[in-house]
N, C-alpha and C positions, 0 to 999 in steps of 0.2 A: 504493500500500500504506500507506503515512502515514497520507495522509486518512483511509481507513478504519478504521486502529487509535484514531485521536484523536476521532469525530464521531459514535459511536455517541450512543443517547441515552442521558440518566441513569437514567430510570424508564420501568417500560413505560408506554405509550401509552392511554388507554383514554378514552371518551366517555360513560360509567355509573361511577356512585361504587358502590367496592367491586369492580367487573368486572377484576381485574388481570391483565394477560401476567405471565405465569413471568418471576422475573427473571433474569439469565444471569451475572451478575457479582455480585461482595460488597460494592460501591462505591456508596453512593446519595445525592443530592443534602441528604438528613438527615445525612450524616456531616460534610457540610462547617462546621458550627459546632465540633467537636472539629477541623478541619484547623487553622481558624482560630486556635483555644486554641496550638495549637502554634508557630503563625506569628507569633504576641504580638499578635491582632487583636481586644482584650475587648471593641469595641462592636459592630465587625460582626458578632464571635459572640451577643452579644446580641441586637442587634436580630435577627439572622434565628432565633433559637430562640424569640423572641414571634411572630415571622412563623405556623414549626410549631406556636407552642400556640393559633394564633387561630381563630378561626371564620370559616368561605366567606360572604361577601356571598350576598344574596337577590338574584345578578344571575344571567344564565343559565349564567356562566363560574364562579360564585362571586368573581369581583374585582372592585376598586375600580369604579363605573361613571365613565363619563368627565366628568358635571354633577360628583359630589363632586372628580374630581381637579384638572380647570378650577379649584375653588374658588368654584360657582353653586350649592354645595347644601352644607347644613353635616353635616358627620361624625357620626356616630351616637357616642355615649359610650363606646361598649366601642370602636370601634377608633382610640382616641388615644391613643398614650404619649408620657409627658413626663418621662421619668424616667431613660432612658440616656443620650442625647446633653449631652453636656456640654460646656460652651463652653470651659472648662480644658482640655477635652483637643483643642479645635478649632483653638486657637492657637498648639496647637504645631506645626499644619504652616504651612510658607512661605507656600503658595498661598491659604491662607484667611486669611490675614493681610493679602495683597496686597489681598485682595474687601474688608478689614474697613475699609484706608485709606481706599479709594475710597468705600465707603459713610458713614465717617464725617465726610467734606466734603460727601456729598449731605443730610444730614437736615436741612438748612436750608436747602435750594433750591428755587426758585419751587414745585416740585410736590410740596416736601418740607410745606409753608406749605399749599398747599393740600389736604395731605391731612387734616394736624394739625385745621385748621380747620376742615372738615367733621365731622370728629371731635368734637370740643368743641360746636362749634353742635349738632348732635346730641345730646347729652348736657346740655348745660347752658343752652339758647337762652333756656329759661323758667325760670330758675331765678333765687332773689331775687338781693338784692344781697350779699356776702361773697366768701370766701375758701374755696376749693373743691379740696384736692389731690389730685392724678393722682399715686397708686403701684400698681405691678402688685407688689410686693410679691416677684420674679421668677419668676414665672409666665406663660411666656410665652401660653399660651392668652389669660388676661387680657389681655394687651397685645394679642392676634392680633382679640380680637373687641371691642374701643374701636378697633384702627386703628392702623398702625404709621405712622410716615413716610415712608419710604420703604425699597424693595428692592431686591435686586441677582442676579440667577441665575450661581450659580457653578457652574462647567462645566467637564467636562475633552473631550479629544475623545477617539472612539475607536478613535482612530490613537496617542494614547500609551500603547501596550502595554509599557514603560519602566517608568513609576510602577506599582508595587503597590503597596501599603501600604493603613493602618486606615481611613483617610478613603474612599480611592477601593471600599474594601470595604463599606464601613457606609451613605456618601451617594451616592458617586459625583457628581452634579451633583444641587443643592436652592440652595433662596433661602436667604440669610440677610438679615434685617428689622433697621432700627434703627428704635427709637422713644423720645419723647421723654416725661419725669416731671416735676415741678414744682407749681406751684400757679395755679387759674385764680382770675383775679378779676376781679367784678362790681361796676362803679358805674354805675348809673343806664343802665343797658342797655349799658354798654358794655365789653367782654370782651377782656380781655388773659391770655395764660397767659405766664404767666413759667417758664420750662427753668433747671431745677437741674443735671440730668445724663439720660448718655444710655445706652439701655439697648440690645445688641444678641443677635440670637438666630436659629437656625435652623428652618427651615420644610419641612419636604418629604412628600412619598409616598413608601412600604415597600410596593412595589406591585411585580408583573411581569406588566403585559401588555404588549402589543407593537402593540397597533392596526393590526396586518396579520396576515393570511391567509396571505404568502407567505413570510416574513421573521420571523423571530426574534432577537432583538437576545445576541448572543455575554456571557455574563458571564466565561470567561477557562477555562484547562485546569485540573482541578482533578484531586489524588487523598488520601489519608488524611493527608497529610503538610503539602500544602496546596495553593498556587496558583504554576506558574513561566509566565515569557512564552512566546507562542506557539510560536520558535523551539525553545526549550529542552525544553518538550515534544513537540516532534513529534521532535527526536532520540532524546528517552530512549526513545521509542515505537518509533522506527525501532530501536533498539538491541537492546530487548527481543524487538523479531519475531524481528531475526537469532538473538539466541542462543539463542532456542529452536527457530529451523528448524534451527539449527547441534547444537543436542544432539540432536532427532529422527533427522536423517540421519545422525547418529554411528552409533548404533547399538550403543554400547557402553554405556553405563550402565543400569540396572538401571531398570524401570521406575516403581518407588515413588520413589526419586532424582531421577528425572526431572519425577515430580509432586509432588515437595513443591521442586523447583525453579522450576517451571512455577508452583505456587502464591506462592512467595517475589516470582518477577519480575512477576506480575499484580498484587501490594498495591502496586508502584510505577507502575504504568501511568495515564500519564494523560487524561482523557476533556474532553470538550469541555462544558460548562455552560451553557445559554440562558435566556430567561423560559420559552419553551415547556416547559421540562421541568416549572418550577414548577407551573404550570398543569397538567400533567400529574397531579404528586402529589398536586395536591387532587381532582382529577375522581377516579383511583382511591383515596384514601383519606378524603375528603372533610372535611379538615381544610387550616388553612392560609388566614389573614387581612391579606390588604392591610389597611394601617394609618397612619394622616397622624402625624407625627413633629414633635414642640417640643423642644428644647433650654430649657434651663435660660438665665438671661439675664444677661449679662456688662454692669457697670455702668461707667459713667466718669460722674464729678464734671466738670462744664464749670463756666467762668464763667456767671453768671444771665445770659442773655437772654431780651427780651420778643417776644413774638409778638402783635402786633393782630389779636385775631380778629373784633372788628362794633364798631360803634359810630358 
């Protein structure tokens, strides 16, 4: 009986845009950006209300195809924002902190060197002799398409049904990129960038597909109010069937009582939330745009080091 009350789906089901099942409940995967407002989640509520104002990809699903999310085919203009993810508000959880340590001792390792370098020679191989410098100005797209130095995929599993919060709402698991600003210089063909300081930034897809047929990847139990752990919703679920099987078989309250009771305990009930449903609400309402995601770029002043790039 649990299962049942907690796994219906969010929206009806349909394979034709515009074709919608009746829906049965007052509860729908659109309301979850106002759940979030309440829960103090301002970016996840962001980004997923750019999600509902977006427009379906020209793929047969209307989502991301899998060349642009690999990162083998570049993003069309409309579906990049660079505007909500902020790396001020990135820092302030632990766990992205811990990813920032680790990446900030890789950007100068052998494959940190050889990315940088590819980068530059590209850019600058034929270029006279002077003084040439690298600012993205913080903008990470700029940084994203010169060449970052290196990355790190930050990942949660999804066995920690513990952590809720704004991060595992908004990212969940994405890269975050450092990369390095300074000044390159040319003498007599030979190519040295010197690193001022270093710039670090998030990378990800706002996307729900699932790459199976069979399997739908769970995004957590959701209702107007917001998001609790699995346990916790399958009790209040469990709670709410008794006391309403418990008023029916009473048989003493007055029938309008009974449904504006019935109505009170259903705004609390909570439902199960997948990609599949996403997917869902664009095939029936044919709105709703995966979309590749920059953060704004957090800088650090380093000591000048040089980098031999040819010579």
């Amino acid at each position: 009986m649990a299962g049942t009350a907690v796994t219906a789906t969010m929206t009806p089901a349909s394979n034709k845009t515009g074709q919608c099942a009746t829906a049965t409940r007052k509860f729908r995967i659109s309301d979850i950006p106002a759940a979030m407002d309440k829960m103090k989640w301002p970016t996840s509520a962001a980004l997923m209300r750019h999600w509902f104002a977006g427009k379906p990809w020209s793929t047969p699903d209307g989502g991301m195809d899998d060349l642009t999310k690999g990162h083998r085919k570049e993003v069309p203009e409309q579906y990049i924002e660079d505007s909500i993810v902020k790396m001020s508000w990135l820092i302030t959880y632990e766990r992205a902190n811990e990813y920032l340590v680790k990446l900030r001792a890789l950007w100068n390792s052998p494959n940190g060197q050889k990315q940088i370098g590819a980068a530059i020679r590209r850019e600058y191989q034929d270029k006279p002799d002077g003084k040439y410098p690298i600012k993205f100005e913080g903008k990470a797209r700029a940084a994203e398409k010169f060449g970052y130095s290196n990355t790190m995929p930050v990942t949660m599993s999804q066995l920690r049904i513990d952590v809720l919060d704004d991060l595992r709402g908004a990212l969940a698991n994405f890269n975050l990129r450092v990369i390095a600003e300074g000044e390159v210089v040319i003498v007599s063909k030979k190519i040295d960038f010197v690193v001022s300081r270093l710039g670090f930034y998030v990378e990800d897809s706002y996307d729900f597909g699932d790459g199976s047929d069979w399997f739908s990847q769970p995004l957590g139990f959701w209702n107007f109010d917001g998001t609790v752990i699995p346990p916790e919703a399958i009790a209040r679920n469990v709670s709410i069937n008794s006391n309403e099987t418990a008023m029916v078989e009473s048989g003493v309250m007055d029938p309008a009582d009974v449904a504006e009771i019935f109505k009170e305990l259903e705004g609390t009930r909570f439902y199960l939330v997948q990609n599949s449903d996403f997917v869902e609400y664009r095939q029936c309402h044919g709105k709703g745009g995966d979309f590749r995601v920059f953060s704004d770029i957090l800088y650090e002043n380093i000591t000048p080091t040089t980098i031999a790039i040819s010579g």
